[in-house]
C-alpha positions in Angstrom: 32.5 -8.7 8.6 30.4 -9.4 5.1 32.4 -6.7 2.6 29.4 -7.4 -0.1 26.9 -6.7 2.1 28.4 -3.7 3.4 29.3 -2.6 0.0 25.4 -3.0 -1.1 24.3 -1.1 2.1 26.6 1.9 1.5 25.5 2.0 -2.7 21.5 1.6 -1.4 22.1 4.7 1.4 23.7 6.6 -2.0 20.8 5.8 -4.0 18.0 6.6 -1.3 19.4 9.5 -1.1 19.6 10.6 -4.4 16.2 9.1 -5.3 14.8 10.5 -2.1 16.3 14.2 -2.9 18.1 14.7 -6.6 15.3 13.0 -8.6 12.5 14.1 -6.2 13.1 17.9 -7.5 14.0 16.8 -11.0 11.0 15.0 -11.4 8.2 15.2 -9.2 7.8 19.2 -8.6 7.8 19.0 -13.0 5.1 16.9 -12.4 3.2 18.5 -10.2 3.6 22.4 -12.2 1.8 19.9 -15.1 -2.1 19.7 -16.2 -2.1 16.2 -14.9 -5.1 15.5 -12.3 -4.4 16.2 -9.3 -5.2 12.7 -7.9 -3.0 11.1 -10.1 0.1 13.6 -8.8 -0.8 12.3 -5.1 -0.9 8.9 -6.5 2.5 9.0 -7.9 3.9 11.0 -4.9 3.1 8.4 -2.4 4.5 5.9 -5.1 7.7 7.7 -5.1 8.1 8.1 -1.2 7.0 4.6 -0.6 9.8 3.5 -3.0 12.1 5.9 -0.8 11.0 4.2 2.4 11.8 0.6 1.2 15.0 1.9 -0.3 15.7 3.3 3.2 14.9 -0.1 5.0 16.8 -2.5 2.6 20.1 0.3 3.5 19.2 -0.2 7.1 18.9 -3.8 6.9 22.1 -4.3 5.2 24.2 -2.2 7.7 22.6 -4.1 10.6 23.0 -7.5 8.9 26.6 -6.7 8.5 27.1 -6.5 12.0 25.6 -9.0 13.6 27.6 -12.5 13.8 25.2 -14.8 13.2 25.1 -15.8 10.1 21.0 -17.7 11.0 20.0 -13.8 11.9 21.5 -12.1 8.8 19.8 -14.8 6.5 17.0 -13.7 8.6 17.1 -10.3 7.8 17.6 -10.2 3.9 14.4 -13.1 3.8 12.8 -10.1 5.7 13.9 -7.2 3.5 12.7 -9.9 0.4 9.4 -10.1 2.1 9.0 -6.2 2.9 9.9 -5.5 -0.8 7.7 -7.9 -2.6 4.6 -6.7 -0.1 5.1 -2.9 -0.9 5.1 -4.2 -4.5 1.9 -6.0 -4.1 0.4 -2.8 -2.4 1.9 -0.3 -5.4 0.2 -2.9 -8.0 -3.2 -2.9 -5.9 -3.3 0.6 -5.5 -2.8 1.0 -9.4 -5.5 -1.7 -10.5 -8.3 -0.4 -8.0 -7.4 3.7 -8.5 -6.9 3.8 -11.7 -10.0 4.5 -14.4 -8.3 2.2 -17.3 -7.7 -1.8 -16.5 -4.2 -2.2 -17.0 -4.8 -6.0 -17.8 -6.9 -5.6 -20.4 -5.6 -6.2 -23.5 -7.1 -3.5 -26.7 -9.1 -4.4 -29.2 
């Protein structure tokens, strides 16, 4: 059995959980009683569950990783978690540079 890799399964459930649940009502229903635009409170919403999801996975991953015996398949695994983070990443920067009104890489005058 792989102890760190159980051990970073169990801390990424605890943190889905309280990211997915604690923060959720300390932050996002403040957000949403605000004057911000309503597009940009849908915007951040799906930010914040999409972060949940891939939280959720890489917990998943981990506890099936740790038991499976071959060591080829685990290696497999976290390259896939890797790969599933890095894309939602991607998709969360995308969705920022074509939604949003101001062009974050534009440096001010």
């Amino acid at each position: 059995m792989n102890w760190p890799l159980l051990i970073a399964g169990i801390l990424t459930a605890l943190v889905t959980l309280v990211h997915a649940f604690v923060a959720e009502r300390m932050d996002i229903r403040h957000l949403m009683a605000s004057d911000v635009p309503l597009n940009e409170k849908i915007e951040l919403r799906g930010v914040w569950h999409t972060f949940s999801i891939a939280l959720a996975v890489s917990a998943l991953l981990s506890f099936y990783a740790v038991f499976v015996a071959n060591s080829a398949l685990v290696n497999a695994w976290l390259l896939g978690m890797a790969i599933f983070h890095m894309l939602c990443g991607l998709m969360l920067l995308l969705l920022i540079l074509f939604t949003q009104r101001v062009h974050l890489l534009r440096v001010p005058q």
